[in-house]
Residue, then its C-alpha position, 0 to 999 in steps of 0.5 A: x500500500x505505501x509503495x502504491x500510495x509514493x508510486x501515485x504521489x510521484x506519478x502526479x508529480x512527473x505528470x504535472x506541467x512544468x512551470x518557469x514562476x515554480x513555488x520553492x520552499x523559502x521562509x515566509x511561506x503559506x502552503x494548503x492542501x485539499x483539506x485546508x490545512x496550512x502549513x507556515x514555513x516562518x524561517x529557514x536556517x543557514x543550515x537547512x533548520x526549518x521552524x513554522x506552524x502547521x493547523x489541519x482544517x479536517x471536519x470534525x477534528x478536534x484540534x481544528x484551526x490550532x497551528x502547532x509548531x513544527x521544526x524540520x529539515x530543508x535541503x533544496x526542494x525537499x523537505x522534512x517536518x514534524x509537529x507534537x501536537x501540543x500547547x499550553x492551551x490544548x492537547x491532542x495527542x499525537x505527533x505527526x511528520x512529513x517528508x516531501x518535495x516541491x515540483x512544479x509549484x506543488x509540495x507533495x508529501x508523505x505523513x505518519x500521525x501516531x496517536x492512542x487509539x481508544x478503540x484498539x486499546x493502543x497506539x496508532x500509526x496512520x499515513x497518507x500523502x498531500x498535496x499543497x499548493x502555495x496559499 
């Protein structure tokens, strides 16, 4: 399922139309995906040390609209990040992270959310891939 799910990810990525005015990742950056979740990319590092804030726009999320912080790795046009859902206001209890790329003027990305399950009685690894578009 994961080979199929980055195979469809890359396939969208090669097949889309190549533009001259690309999106990269730069500082001061909003992205959003199909769901309305916005990722902010505040500063980049001389070093590739990537800080910003990520909120989901998800229905019926709990944490809908809270942006947490994210640290993460930028090195060219790809890109690592992660966010503990976490402040001193809320707790939704689960970290997520996202390894991606841009091309084309897209942010396509992979993600891995580990939260408790209370149904399954344990912990919880989902994945799934995004697409952003610079906002």
């Amino acid at each position: 399922m994961k080979a199929m799910t980055l195979s469809i990810c890359a396939a969208a990525a090669l097949a889309a139309p190549t533009s001259a005015d690309a999106q990269s990742i730069s500082p001061q950056t909003r992205w959003a995906n199909n769901h309305g979740s916005e990722l902010v990319i505040q500063s980049i590092g001389a070093d590739g040390r990537l800080a910003g804030t990520y909120s989901q726009d998800v229905p019926g999320y709990a944490c809908r609209g809270v942006a947490f912080p994210i640290v993460g790795w930028v090195d060219g046009d790809r890109i690592s990040y992660t966010m503990r859902a976490r402040n001193e206001s809320v707790n939704c209890e689960f970290i997520t992270s996202w390894t991606g790329f841009v091309q084309n003027g897209q942010l396509y990305a992979e993600w891995s959310v580990v939260q408790w399950n209370a149904e399954a009685g344990r912990q919880w690894l989902t994945r799934g891939t995004d697409v952003y578009r610079p906002k």
